[in-house]
N, CA, C and O atoms as a DFTB+ gen file, in Angstrom:
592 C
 N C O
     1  1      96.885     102.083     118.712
     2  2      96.515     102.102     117.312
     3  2      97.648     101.468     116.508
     4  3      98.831     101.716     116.740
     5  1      97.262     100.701     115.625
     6  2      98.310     100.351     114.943
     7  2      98.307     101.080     113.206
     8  3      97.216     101.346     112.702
     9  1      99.311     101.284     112.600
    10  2      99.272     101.733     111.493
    11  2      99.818     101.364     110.525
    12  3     101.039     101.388     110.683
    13  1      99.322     100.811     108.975
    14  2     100.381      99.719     108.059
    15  2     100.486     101.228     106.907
    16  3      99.695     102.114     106.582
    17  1     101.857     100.899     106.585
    18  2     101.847     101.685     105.599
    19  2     102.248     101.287     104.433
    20  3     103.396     100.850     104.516
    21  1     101.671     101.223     103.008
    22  2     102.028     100.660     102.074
    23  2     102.904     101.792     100.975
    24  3     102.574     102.812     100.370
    25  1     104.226     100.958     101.106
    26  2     104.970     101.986      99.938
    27  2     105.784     101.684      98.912
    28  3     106.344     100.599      99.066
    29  1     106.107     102.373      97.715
    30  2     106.882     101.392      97.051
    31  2     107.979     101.810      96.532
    32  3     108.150     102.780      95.794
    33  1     108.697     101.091      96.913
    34  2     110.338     101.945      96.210
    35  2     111.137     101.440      95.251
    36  3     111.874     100.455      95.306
    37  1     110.780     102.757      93.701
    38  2     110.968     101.731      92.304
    39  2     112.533     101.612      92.327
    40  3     113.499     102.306      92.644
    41  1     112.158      99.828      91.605
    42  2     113.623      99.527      91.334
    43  2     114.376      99.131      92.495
    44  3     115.464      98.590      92.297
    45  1     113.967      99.317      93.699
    46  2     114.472      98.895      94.866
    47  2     115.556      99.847      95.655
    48  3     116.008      99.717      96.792
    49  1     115.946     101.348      94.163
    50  2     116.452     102.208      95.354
    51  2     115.701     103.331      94.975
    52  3     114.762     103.462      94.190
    53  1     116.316     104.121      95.703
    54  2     116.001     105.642      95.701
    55  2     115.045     106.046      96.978
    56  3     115.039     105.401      98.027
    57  1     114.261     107.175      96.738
    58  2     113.105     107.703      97.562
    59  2     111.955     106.728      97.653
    60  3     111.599     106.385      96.526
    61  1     111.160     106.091      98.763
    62  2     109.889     105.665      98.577
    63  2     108.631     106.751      98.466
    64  3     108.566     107.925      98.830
    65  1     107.608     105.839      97.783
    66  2     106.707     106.564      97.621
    67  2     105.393     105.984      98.343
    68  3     104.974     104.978      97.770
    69  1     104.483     106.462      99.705
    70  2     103.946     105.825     100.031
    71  2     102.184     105.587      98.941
    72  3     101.772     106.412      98.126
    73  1     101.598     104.458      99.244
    74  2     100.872     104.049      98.194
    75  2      99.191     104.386      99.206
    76  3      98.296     105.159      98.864
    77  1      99.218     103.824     100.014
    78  2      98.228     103.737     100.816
    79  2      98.703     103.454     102.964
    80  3      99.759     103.268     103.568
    81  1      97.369     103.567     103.350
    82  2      97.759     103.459     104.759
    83  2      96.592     102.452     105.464
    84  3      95.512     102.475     104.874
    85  1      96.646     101.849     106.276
    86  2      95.389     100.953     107.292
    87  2      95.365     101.661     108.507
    88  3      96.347     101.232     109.112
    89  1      94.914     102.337     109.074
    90  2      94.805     101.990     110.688
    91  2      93.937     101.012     111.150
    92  3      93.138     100.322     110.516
    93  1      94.227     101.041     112.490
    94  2      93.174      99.619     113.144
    95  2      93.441     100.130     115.046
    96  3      94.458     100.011     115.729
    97  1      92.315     100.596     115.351
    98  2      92.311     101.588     116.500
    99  2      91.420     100.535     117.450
   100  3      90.334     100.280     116.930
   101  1      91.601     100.018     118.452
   102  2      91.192      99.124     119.232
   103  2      90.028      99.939     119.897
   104  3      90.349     100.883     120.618
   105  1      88.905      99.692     119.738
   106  2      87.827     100.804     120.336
   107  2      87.003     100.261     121.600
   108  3      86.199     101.017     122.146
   109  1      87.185      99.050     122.032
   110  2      86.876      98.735     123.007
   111  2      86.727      97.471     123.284
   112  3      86.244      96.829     122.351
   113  1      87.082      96.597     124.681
   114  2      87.136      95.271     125.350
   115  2      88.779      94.727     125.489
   116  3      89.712      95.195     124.837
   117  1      88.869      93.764     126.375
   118  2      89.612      93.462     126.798
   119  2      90.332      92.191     125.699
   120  3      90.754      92.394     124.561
   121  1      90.314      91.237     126.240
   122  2      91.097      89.923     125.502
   123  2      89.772      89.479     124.111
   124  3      89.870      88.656     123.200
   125  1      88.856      90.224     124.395
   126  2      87.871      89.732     123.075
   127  2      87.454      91.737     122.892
   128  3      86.826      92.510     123.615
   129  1      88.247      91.928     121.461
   130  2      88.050      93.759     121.205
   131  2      87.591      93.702     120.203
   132  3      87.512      92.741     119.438
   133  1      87.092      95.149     120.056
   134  2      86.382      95.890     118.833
   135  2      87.591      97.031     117.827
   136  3      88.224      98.044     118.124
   137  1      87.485      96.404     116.873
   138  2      88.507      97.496     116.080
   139  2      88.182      98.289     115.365
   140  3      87.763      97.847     114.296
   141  1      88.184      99.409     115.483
   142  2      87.638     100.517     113.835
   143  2      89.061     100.624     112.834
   144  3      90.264     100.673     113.087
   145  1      88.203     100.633     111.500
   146  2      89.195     100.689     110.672
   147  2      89.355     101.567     109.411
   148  3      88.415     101.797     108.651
   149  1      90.542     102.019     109.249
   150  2      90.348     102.996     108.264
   151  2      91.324     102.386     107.161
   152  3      92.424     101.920     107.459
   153  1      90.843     102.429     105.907
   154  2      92.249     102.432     104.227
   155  2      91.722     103.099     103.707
   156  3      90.544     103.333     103.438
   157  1      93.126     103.666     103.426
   158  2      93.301     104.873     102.642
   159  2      94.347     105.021     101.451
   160  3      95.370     104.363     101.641
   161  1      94.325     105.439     100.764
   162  2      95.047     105.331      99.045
   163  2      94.622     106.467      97.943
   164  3      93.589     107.084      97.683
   165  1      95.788     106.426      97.496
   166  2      95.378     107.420      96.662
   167  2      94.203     107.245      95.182
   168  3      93.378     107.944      94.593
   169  1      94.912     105.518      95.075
   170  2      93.371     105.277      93.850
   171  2      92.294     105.397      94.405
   172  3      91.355     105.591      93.633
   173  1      91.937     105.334      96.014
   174  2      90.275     105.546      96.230
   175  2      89.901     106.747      96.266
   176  3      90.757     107.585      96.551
   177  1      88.509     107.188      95.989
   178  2      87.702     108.368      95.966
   179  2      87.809     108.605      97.356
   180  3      88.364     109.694      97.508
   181  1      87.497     108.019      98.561
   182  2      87.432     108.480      99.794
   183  2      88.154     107.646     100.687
   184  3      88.938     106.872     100.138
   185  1      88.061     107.593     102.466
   186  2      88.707     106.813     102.604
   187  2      87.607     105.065     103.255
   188  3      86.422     105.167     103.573
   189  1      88.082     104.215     103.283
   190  2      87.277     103.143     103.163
   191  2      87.003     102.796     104.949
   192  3      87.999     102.875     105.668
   193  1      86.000     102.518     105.430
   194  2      86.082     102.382     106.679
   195  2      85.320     101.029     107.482
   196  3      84.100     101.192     107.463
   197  1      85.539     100.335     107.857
   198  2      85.123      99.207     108.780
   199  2      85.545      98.824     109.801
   200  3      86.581      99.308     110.255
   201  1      84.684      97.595     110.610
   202  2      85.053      97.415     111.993
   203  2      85.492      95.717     112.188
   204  3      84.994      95.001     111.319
   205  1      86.101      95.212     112.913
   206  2      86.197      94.108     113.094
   207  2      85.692      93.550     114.958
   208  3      86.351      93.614     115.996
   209  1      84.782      93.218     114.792
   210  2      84.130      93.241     116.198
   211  2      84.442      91.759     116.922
   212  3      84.694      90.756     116.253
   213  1      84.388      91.769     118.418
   214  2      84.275      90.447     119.017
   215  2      85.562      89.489     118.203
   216  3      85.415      88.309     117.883
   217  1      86.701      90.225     117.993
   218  2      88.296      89.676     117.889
   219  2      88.714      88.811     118.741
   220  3      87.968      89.383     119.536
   221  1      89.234      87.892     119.429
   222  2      90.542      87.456     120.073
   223  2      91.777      87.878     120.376
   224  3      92.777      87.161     120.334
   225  1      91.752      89.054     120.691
   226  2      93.153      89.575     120.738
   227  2      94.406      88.784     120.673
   228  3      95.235      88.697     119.767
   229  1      94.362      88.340     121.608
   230  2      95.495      87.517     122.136
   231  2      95.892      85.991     121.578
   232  3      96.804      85.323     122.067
   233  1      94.858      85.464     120.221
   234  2      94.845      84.034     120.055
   235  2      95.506      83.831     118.267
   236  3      95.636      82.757     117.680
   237  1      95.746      84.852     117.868
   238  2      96.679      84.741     116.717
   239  2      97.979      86.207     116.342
   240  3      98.129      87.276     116.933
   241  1      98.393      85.882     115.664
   242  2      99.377      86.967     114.749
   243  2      98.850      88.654     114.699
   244  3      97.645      88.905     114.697
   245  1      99.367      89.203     114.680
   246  2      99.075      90.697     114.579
   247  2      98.596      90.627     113.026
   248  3      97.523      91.140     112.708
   249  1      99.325      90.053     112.183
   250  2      98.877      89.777     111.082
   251  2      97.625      89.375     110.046
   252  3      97.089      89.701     108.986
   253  1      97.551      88.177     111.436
   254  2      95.644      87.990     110.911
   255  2      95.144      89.123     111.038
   256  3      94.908      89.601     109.928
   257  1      94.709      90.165     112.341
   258  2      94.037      91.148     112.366
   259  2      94.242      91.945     111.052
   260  3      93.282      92.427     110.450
   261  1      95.294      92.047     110.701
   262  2      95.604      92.881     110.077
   263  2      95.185      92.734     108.320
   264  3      95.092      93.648     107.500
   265  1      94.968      91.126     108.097
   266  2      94.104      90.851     106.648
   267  2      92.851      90.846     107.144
   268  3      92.050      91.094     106.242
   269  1      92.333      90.670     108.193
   270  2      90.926      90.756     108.681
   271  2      90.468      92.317     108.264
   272  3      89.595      92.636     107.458
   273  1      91.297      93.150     109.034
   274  2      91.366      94.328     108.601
   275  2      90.865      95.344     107.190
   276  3      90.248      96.374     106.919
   277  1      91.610      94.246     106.581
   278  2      91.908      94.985     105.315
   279  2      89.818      94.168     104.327
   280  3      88.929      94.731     103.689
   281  1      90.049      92.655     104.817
   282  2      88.624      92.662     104.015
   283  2      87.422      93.320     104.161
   284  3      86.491      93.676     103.438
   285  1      87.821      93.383     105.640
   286  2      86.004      94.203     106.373
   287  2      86.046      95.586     105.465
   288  3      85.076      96.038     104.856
   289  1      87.574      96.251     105.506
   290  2      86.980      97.534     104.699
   291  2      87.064      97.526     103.169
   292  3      86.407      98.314     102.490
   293  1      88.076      96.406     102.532
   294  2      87.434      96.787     101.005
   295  2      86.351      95.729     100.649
   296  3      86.037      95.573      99.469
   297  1      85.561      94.732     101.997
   298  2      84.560      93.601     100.788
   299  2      83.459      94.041     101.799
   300  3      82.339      94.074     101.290
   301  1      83.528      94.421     103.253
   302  2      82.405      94.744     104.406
   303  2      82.308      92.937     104.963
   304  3      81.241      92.512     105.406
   305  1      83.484      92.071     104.865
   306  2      83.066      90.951     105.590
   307  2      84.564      90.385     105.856
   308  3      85.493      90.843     105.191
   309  1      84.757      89.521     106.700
   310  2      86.201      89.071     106.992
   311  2      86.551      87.950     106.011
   312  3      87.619      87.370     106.206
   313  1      86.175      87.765     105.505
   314  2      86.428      86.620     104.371
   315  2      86.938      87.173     103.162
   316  3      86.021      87.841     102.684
   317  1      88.069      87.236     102.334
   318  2      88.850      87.770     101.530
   319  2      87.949      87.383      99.767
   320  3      87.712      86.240      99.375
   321  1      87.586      88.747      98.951
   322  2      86.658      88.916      98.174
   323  2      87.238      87.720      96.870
   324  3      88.437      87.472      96.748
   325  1      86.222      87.107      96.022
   326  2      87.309      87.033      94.965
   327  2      88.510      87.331      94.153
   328  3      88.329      88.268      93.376
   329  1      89.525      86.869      94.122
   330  2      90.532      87.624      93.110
   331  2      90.041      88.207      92.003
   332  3      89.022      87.811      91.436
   333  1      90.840      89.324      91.577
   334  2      89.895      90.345      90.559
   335  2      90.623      89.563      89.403
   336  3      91.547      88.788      89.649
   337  1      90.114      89.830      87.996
   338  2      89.705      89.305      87.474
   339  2      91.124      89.643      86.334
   340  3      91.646      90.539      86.998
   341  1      91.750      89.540      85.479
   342  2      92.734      89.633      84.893
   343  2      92.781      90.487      83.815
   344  3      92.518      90.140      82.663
   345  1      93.345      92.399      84.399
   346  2      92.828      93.236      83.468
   347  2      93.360      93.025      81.926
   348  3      94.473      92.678      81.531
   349  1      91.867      93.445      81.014
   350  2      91.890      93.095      79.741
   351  2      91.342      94.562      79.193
   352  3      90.338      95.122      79.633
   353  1      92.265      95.107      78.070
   354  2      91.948      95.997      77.535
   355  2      92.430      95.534      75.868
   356  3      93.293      94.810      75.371
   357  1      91.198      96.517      75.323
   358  2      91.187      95.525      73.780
   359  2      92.459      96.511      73.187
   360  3      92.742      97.659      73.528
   361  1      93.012      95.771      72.335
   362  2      94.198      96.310      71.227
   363  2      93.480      96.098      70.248
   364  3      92.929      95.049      69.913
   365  1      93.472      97.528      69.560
   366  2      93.121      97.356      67.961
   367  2      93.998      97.917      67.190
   368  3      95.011      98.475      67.613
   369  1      93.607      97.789      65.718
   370  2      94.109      98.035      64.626
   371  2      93.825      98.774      63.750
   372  3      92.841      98.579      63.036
   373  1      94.860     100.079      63.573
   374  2      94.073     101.089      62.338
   375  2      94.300     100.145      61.402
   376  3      95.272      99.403      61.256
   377  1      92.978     100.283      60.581
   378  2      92.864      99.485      58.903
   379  2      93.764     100.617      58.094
   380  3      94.493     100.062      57.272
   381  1      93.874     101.729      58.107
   382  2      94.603     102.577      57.368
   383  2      96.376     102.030      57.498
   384  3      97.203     101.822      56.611
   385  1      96.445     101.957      58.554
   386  2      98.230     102.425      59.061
   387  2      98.681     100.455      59.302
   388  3      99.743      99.836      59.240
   389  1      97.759     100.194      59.481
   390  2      97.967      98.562      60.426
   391  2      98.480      98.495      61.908
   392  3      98.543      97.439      62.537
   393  1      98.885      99.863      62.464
   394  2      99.136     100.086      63.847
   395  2      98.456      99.612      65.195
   396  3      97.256      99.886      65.215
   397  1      98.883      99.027      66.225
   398  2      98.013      98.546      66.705
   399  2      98.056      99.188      67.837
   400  3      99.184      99.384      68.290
   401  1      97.251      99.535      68.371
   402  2      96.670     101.011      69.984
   403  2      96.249     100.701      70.677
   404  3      95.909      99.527      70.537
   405  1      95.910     101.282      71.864
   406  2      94.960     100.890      72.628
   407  2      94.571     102.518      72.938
   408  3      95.322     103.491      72.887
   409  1      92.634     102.440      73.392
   410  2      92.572     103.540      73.602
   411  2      92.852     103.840      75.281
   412  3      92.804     103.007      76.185
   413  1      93.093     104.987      75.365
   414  2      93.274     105.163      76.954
   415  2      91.280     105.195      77.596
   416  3      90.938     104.649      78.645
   417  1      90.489     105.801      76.843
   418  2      88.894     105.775      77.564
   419  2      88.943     103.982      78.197
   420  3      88.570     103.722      79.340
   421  1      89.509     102.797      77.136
   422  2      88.967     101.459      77.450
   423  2      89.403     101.170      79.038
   424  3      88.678     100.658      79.890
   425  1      90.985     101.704      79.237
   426  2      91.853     101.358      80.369
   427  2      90.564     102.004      81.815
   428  3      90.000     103.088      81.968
   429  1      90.549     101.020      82.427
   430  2      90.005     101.408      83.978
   431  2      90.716     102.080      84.895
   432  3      91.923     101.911      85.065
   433  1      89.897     103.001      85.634
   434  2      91.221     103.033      87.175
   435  2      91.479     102.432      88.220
   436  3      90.645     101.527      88.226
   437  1      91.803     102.381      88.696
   438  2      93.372     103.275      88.752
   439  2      94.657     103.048      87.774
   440  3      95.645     103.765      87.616
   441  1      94.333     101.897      87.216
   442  2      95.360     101.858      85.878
   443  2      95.588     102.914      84.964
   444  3      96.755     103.201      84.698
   445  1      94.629     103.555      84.427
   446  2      94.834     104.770      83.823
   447  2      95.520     105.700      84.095
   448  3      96.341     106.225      83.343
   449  1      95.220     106.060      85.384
   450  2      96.094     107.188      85.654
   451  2      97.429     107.079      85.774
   452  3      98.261     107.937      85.480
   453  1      97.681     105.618      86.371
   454  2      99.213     105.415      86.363
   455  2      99.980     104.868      85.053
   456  3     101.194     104.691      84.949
   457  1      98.993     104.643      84.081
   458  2      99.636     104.594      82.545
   459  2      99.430     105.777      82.309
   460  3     100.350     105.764      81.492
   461  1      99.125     106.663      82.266
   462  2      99.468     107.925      81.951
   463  2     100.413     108.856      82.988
   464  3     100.610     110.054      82.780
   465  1     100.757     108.402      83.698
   466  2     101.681     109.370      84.444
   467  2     103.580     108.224      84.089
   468  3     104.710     108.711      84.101
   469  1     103.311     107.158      83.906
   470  2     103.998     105.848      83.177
   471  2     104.677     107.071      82.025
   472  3     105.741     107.682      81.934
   473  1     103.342     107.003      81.219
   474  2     103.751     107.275      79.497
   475  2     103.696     109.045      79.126
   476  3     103.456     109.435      77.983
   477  1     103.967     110.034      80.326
   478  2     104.454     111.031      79.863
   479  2     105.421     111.642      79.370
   480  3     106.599     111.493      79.693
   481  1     105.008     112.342      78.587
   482  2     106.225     112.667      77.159
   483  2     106.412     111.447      76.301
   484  3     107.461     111.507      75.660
   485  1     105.621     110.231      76.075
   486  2     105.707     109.590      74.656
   487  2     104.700     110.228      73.425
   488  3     104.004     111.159      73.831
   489  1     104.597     110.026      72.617
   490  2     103.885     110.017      71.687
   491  2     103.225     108.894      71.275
   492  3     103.504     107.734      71.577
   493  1     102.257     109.318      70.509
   494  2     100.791     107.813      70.054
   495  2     100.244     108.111      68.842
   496  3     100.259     109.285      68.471
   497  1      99.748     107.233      68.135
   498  2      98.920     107.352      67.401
   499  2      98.139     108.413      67.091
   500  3      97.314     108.911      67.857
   501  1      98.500     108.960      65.415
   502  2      97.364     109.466      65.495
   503  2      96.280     108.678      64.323
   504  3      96.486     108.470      63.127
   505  1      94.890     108.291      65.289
   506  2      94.233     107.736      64.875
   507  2      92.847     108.313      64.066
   508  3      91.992     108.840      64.778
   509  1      92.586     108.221      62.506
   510  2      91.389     108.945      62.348
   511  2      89.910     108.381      62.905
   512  3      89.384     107.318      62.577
   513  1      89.387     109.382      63.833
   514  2      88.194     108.987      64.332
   515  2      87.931     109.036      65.844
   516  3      86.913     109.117      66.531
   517  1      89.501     108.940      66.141
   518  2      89.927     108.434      67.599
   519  2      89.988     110.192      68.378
   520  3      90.351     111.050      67.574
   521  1      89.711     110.630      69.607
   522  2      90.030     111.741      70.080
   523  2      91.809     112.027      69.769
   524  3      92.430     111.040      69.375
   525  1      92.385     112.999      69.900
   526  2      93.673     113.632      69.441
   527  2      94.428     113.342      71.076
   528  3      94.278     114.059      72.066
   529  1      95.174     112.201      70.988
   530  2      96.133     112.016      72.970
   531  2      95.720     110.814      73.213
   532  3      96.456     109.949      73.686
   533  1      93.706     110.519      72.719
   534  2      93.130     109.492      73.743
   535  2      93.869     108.040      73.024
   536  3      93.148     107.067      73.246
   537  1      95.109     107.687      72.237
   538  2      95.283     106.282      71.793
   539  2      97.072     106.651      72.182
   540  3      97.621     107.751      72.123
   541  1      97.585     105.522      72.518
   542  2      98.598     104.890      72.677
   543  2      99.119     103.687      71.971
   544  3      98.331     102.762      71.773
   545  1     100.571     103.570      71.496
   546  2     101.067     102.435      70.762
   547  2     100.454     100.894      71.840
   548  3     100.218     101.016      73.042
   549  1     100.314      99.696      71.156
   550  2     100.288      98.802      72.096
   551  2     101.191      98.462      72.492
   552  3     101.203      97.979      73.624
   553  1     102.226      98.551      71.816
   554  2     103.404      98.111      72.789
   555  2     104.012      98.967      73.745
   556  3     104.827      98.628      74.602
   557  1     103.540     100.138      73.528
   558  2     103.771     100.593      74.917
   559  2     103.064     100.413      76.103
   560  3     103.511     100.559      77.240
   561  1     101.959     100.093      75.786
   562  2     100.962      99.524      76.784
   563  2     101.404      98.689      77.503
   564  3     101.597      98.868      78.706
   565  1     101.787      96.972      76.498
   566  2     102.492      96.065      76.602
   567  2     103.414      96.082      77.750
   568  3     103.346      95.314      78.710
   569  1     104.623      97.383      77.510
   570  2     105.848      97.541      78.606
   571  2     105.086      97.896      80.081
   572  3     105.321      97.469      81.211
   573  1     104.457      98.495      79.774
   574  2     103.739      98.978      80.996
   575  2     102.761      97.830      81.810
   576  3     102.438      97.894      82.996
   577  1     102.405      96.826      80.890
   578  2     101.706      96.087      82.119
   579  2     102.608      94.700      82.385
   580  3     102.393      93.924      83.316
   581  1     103.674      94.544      81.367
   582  2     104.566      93.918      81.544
   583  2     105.832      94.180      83.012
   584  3     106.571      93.379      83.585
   585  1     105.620      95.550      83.184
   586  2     106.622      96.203      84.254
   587  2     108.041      96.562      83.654
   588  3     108.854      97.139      84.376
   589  1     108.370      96.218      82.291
   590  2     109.400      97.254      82.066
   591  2     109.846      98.436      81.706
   592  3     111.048      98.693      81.785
C-alpha cells in the first residue's frame, strides 16, 4: 500500500499540520494491476474513493500513479478535471458608513471555515440589516486570500 500524506507547515517552521491523506492499495495482478483508492481531508464530508484499473505497473514513475490516483477519486476519470475557477466573493459597501465587507454566508467551503478560524478574535462590521458576526472588514479578507 502506498500512502501520500498532505501537510502543511506554516511559515516553514514549527509543528506540521496534516491536511489530507491518499492511499492506493494494489488489489490485484501482476505487471498490469488494479488499485483501490482512498482521499481523505478534512474539507471533505466523507472520504472520496476510486479505482485505477488495468495500470502498468512497471512502465512509469510512482508519481504518475499517484496523479492518476488522485483524478479517479476527485473527477471518477484519469484525466485531470478543469482548473477551478478563480474564487470570487463580492465586497460591498455600507451606504451609511462607506465601509467595505464581505459577508461570510457569500464565502464557499472550505474557504470559510478556514477564514474564520484565520480571523478569530478580530472584529467586523457592524452592518444594519446584515446578521450580528456574519460581515467582515474587506481588507481583512484581502490579507487572508492574499496569504499575509
Amino acid at each position: 500500500m502506498l500512502k501520500i500524506t498532505v501537510s502543511i507547515i506554516p511559515h516553514g517552521i514549527g509543528p506540521e499540520r496534516q491536511l489530507g491523506e491518499l492511499r492506493i492499495a494494489n488489489v490485484g495482478g501482476g505487471c498490469v494491476s488494479t488499485y483501490h483508492c482512498t482521499l481523505s481531508s478534512g474539507d471533505l464530508p466523507q472520504p472520496l474513493v476510486g479505482e485505477v484499473v488495468q495500470y502498468p505497473r512497471w512502465a512509469a514513475s510512482v508519481w504518475d500513479l499517484v496523479a492518476r490516483a488522485i483524478c479517479k477519486t476527485l473527477a471518477g476519470r484519469e484525466r485531470l478535471p478543469r482548473r477551478p475557477e478563480h474564487l470570487q466573493v463580492p465586497v460591498l459597501i455600507d451606504p451609511r458608513s462607506g465601509v467595505s465587507y464581505v459577508r461570510v454566508s457569500d464565502i464557499p467551503e472550505p474557504v470559510r471555515s478556514a477564514f474564520l478560524q484565520w480571523i478569530t478574535g478580530s472584529s467586523g462590521p457592524a452592518i444594519e440589516g446584515e446578521a450580528i458576526g456574519g460581515c467582515f472588514y474587506a481588507w481583512d479578507w484581502s490579507r487572508f486570500i492574499g496569504g499575509s
